[in-house]
C-alpha positions as CSV (number, residue, x, y, z in Angstrom):
1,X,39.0,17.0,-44.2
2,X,40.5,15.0,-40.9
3,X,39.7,11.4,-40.8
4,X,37.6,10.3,-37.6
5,X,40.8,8.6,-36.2
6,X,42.3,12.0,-36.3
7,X,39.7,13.6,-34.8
8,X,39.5,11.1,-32.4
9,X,43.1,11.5,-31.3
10,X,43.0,15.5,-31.5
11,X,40.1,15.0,-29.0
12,X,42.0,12.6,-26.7
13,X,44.8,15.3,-26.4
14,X,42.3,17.5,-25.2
15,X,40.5,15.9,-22.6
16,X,41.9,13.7,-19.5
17,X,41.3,9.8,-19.3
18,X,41.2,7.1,-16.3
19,X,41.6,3.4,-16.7
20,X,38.6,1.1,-14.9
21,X,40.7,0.5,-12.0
22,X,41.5,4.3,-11.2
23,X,37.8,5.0,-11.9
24,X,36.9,2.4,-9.3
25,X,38.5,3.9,-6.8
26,X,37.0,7.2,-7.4
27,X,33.6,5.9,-7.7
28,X,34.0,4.7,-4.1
29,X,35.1,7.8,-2.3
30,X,33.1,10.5,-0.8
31,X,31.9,13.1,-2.6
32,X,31.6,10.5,-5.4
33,X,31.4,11.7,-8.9
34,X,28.4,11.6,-11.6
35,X,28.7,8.7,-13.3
36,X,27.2,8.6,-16.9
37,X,26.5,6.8,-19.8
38,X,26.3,7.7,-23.1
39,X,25.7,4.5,-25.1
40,X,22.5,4.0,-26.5
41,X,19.3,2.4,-24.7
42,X,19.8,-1.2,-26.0
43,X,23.5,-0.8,-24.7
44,X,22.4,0.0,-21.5
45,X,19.4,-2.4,-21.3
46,X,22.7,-5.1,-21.3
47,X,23.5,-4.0,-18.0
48,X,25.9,-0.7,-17.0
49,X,28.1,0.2,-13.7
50,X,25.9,0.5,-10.5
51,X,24.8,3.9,-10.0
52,X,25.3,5.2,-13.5
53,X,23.2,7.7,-15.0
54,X,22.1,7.3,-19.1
55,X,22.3,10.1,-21.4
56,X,22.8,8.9,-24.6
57,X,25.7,10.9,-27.0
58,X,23.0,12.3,-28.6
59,X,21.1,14.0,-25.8
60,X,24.2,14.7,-23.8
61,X,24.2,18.7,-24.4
62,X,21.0,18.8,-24.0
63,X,20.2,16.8,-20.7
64,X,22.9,17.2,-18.8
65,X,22.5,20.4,-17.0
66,X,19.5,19.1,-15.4
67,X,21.5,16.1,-14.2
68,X,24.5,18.0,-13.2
69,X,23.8,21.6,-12.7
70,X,26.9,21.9,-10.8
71,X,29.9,22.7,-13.5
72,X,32.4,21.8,-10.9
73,X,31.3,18.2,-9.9
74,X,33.5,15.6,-11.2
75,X,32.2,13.7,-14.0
76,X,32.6,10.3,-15.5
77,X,31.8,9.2,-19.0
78,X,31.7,6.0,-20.5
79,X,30.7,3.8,-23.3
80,X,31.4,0.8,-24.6
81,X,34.8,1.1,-25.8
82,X,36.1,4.2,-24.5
83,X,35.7,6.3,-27.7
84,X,32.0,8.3,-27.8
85,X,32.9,9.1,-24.3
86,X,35.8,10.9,-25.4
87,X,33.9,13.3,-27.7
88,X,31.4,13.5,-24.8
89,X,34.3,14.6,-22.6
90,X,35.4,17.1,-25.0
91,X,32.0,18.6,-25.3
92,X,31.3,18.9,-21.4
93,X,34.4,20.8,-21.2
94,X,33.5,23.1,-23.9
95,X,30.1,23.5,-21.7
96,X,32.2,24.8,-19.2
97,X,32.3,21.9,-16.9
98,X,35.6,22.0,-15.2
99,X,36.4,18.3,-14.4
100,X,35.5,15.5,-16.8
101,X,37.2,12.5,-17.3
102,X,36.7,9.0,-20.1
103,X,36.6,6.1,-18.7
104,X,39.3,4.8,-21.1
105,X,38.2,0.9,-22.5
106,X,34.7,2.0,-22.0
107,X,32.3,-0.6,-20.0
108,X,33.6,-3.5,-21.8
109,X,37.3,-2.8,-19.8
110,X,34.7,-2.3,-16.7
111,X,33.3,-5.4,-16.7
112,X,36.8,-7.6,-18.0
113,X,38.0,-6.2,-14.2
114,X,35.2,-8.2,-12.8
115,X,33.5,-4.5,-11.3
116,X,30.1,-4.2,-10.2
117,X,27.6,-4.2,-13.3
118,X,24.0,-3.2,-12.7
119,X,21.3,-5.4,-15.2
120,X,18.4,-3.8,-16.0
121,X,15.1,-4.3,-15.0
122,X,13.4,-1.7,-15.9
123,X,11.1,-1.1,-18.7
124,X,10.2,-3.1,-21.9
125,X,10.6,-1.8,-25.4
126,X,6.8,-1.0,-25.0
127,X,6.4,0.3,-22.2
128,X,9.3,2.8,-23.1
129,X,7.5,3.9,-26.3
130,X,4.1,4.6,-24.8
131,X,5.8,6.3,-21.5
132,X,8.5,7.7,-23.8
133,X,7.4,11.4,-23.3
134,X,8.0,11.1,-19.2
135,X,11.6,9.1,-19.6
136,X,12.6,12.6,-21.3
137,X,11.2,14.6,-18.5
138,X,14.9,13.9,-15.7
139,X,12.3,14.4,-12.6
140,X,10.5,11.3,-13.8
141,X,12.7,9.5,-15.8
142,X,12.4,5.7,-16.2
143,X,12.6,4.9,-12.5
144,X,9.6,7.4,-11.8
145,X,8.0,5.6,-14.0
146,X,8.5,2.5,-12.5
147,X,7.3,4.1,-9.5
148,X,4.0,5.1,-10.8
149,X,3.8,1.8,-12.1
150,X,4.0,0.1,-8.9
151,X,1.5,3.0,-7.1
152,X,-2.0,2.6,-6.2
153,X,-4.6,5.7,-6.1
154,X,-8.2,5.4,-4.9
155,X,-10.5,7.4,-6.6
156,X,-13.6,8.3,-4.6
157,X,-16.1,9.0,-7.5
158,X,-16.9,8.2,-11.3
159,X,-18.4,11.2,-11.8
160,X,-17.4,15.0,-13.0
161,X,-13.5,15.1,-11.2
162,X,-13.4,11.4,-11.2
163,X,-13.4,10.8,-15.2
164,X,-10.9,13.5,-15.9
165,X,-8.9,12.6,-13.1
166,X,-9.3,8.7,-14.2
167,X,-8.2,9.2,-17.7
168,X,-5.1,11.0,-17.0
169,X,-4.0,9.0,-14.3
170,X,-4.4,5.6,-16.3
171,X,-2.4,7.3,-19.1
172,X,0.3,8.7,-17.5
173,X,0.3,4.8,-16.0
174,X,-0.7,3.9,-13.0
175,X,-0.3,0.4,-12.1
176,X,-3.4,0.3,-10.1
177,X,-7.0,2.4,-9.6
178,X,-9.1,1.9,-7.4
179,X,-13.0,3.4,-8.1
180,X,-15.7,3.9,-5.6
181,X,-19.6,4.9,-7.2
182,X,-22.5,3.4,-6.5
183,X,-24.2,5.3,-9.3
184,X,-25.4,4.4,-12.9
185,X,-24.7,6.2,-16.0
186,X,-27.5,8.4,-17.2
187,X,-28.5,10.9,-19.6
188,X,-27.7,14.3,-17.7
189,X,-23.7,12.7,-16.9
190,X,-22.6,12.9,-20.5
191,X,-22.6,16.9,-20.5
192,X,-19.2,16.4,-18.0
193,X,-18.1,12.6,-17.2
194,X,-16.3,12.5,-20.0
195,X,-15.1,8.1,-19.0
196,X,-18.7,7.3,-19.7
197,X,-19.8,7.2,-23.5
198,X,-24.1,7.1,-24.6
199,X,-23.1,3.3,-24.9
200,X,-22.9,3.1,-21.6
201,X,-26.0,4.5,-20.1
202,X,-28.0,2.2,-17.5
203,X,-24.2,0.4,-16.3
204,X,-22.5,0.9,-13.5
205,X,-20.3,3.7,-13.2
206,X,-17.5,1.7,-11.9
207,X,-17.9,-0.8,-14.8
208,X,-18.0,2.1,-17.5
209,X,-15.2,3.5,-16.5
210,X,-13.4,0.1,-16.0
211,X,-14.0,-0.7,-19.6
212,X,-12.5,3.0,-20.6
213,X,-9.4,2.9,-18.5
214,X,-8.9,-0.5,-19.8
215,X,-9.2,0.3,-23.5
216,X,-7.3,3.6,-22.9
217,X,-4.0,1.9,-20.9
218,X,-3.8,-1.7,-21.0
219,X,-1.2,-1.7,-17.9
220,X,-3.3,-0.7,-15.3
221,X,-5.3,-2.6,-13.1
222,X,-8.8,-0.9,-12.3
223,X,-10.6,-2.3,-9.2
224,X,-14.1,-1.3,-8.6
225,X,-16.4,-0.8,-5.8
226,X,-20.0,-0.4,-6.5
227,X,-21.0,0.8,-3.1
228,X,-21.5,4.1,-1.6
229,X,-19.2,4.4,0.6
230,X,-19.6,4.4,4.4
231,X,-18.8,3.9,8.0
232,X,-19.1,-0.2,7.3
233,X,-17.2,-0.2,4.3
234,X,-14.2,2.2,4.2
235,X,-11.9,0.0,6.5
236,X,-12.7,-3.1,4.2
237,X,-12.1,-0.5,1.0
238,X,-8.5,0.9,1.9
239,X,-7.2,-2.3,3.2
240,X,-6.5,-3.0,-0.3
241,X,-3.7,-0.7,0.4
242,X,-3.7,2.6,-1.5
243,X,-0.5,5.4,-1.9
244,X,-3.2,8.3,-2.3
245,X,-6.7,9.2,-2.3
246,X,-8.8,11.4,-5.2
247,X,-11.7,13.0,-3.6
248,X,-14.3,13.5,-6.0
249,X,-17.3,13.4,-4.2
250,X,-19.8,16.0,-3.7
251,X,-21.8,15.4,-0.8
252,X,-20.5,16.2,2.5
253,X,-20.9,12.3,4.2
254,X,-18.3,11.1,2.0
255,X,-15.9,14.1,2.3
256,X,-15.4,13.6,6.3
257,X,-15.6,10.1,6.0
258,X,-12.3,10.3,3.4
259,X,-11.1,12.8,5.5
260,X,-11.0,11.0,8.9
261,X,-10.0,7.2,7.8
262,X,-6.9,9.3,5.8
263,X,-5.6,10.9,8.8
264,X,-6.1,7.3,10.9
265,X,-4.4,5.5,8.3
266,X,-1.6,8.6,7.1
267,X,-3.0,8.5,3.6
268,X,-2.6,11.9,1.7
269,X,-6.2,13.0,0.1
270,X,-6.3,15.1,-3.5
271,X,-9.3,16.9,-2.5
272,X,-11.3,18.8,-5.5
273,X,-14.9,20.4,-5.3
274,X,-16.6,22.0,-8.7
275,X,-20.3,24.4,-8.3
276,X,-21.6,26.5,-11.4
277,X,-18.3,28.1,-13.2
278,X,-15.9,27.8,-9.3
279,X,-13.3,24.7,-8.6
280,X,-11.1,24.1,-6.0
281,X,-8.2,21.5,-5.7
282,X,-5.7,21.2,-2.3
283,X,-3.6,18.3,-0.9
284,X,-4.7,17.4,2.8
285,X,-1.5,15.6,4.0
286,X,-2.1,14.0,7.5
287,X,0.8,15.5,10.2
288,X,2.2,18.1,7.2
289,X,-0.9,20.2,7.2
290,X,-4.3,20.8,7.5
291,X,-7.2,18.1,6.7
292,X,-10.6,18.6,5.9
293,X,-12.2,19.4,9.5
294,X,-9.2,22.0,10.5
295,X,-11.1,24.1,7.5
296,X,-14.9,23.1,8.6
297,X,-15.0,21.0,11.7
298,X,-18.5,20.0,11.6
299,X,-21.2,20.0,8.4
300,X,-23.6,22.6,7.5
301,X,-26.9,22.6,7.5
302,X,-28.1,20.4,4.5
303,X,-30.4,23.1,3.4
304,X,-27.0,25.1,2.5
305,X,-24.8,22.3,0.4
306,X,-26.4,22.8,-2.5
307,X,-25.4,19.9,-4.8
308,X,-24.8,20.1,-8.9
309,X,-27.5,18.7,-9.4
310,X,-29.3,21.3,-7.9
311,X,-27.0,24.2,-8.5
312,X,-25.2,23.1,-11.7
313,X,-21.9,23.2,-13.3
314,X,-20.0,24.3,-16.5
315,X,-19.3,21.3,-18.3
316,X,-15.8,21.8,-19.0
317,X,-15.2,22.7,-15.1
318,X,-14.8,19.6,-13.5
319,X,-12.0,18.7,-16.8
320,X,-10.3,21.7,-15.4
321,X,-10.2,20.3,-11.8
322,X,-10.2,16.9,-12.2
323,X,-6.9,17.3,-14.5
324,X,-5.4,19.1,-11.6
325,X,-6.2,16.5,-8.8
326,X,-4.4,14.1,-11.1
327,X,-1.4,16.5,-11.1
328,X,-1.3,16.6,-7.6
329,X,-1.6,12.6,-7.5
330,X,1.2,11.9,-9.2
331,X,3.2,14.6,-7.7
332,X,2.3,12.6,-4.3
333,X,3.2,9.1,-6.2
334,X,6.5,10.3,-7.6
335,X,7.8,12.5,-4.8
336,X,8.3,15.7,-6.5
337,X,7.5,19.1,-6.7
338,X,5.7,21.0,-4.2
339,X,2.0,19.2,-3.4
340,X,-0.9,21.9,-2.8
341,X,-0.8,20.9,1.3
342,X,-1.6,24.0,2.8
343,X,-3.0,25.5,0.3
344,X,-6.3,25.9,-1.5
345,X,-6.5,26.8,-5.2
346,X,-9.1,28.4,-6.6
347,X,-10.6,29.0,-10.2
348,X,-13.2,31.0,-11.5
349,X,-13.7,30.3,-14.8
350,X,-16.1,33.1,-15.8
351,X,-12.7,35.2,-15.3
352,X,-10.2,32.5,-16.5
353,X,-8.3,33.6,-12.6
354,X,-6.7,31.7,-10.2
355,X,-6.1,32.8,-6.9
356,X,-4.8,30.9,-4.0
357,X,-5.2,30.6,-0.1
358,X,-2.9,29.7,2.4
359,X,-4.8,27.0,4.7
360,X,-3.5,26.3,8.6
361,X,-3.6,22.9,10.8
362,X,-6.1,23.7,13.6
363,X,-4.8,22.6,16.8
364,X,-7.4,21.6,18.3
365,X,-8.9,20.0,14.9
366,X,-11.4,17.3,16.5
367,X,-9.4,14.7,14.1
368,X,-5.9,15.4,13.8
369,X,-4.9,17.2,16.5
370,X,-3.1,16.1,19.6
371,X,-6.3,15.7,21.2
372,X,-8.5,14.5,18.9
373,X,-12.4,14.3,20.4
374,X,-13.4,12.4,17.1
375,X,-12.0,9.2,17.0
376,X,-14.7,7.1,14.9
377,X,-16.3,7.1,11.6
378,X,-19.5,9.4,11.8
379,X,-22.2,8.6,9.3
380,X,-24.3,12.6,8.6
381,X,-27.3,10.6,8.3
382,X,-29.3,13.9,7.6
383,X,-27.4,14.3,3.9
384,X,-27.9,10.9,2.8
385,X,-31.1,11.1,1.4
386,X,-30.6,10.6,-2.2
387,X,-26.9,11.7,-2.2
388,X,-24.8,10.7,-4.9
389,X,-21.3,9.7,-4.8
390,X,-19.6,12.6,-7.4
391,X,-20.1,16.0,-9.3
């Protein structure tokens, strides 16, 4: 049986190597190649050449297609002496990738040339552990993570899309949620807001689901508005700055009051709406598609906006929904994907079917047209009688 140095020299006579300084150069040029790393984390936690991607050895086969789905792109590979790289080199080329080169003396020859070394500062040991399940996914990785660490979503609601939506989005860790109810937890919640626990009947909403988020994902920071929201408050609400907006309010007042302060202030809105055993979940993007009043410029008659309350809803629904809004959030957060903005999902669950419908910007939309005739908050005083904030 060969010895590892044999195998390690029958393996360097099989792939091609570049010293730090030739490497340099070709780091600089345009089209620049894909530099990787294939130490291990606490290697590259140390620091790593700028603009390196990490794959550790072990992963390589299996995680670098995403990265580099391109066989002919050039590739570099180091480590930290100029050894695992080599067997990493001979494997790519077995993959069929047709120019791949080791970075012979590894990062340690790197950094004895004085070239630039990147430090990290990114995640702790952890953070990596509880998140460790989205580092693996390459379209989130540890700098979308870091992103949705630093983003801010506003949830409009407590309630049935709210909790769901909540949960999910605290877990998957955002840094920062903001929750708007003016409600109190009661009995006839519990079949569906699945944040609030028997424990917490008689508090506040917001305060219930503070203490859940909280317990759930320490990193986040949950700020709470017990207010309903209106005309006199929504400025004073999203000048706390938020990336996104979860609409999970069920009353039409709050729907075109989210709807207009999002196109004025170019927030995107996850909008979700649950009755009986129907949901429906799309992305109104202000100036990349339709908002809110382009599909119903003005509100019905109160007589026909039935509410849960008075039409009710399968428990389980707003789970469905509310999950979904959350997908879309952190789509919107991380800058991936393709965002439901133009189009309306819907789900029956009596049939277990979704269908979809392709929504269109109104040009002459009274918001966010060209020529917009609304251009203020409007208050439908005629719902507000006993409205609740969410489903």
């Amino acid at each position: 049986m060969p010895s590892y140095r044999e195998l390690l020299q029958q393996a360097r006579g099989e792939i091609s190597e570049v010293d730090a300084a030739r490497a340099r150069e070709v780091i600089v040029t345009a089209p620049s190649p894909l530099v990787v790393d294939v130490r291990e984390q606490a290697e590259w936690d140390e620091g790593h050449i700028a603009g390196a991607i990490h794959i550790p050895r072990g992963h390589l086969e299996s995680r670098i297609e995403r990265a580099a789905p391109d066989p002919s792109r050039p590739i570099i590979l180091y480590c930290s002496s100029g050894n695992r790289s080599v067997f990493a080199a001979k494997t790519l080329a077995e993959l069929g990738y047709e120019d791949v080169v080791s970075l012979s003396g590894g990062f340690t020859d790197w950094k004895r040339n004085g070239f630039p070394v990147e430090l990290h500062a990114g995640l702790d040991a952890p953070a990596r552990a509880r998140y460790s399940r989205h580092l693996l996914i390459p379209e989130v990785g540890e700098q979308g993570q870091l992103k949705l660490l630093d983003s801010k979503v506003l949830l409009i609601g407590a309630g049935g899309l709210g909790s769901p939506a909540s949960l999910y989005l605290a877990a998957a860790g955002v840094g920062r949620i903001g929750i708007v109810d003016a409600d109190v937890v009661d009995e006839s919640n519990l079949q569906r807001q699945i944040v609030h626990s028997t424990e917490a009947l008689g508090d506040a909403k917001v305060d219930s689901a503070k203490r859940t988020i909280e317990a759930l994902n320490p990193d986040v920071e949950v700020v709470t508005y017990k207010e309903r929201l209106t005309s006199e408050n929504i400025e004073r609400i999203l000048a706390d700055g938020w990336d996104v907006i979860v609409d999970g309010a069920d009353n039409f007042p709050t729907r075109y009051l989210v709807n207009d302060a999002s196109v004025w202030h170019d927030i995107p809105v996850v909008h979700g709406s649950i009755y009986r055993f129907e949901g429906q979940v799309t992305v109104f993007k202000p100036h990349e598609g339709p908002c809110y009043r382009c599909l119903f410029p003005t509100p019905p008659p109160p007589e026909l906006a039935p509410s849960c309350a008075e039409g009710g809803v399968l428990g389980v629904l707003p789970g469905v929904i509310g999950s979904l809004q959350a997908s879309e959030a952190l789509k919107l957060a991380l800058g991936i994907g393709e965002p439901l903005i133009g189009r309306l999902l819907l789900f029956d669950a009596l049939s277990a079917e979704f269908n979809e419908v392709k929504l269109r910007r109104d040009p002459d939309c009274p918001v966010c047209s060209e020529h917009p005739t609304i251009t203020d908050y409007i208050d439908y005083v005629e719902f507000c009688a006993g409205t609740r904030e969410t489903a």
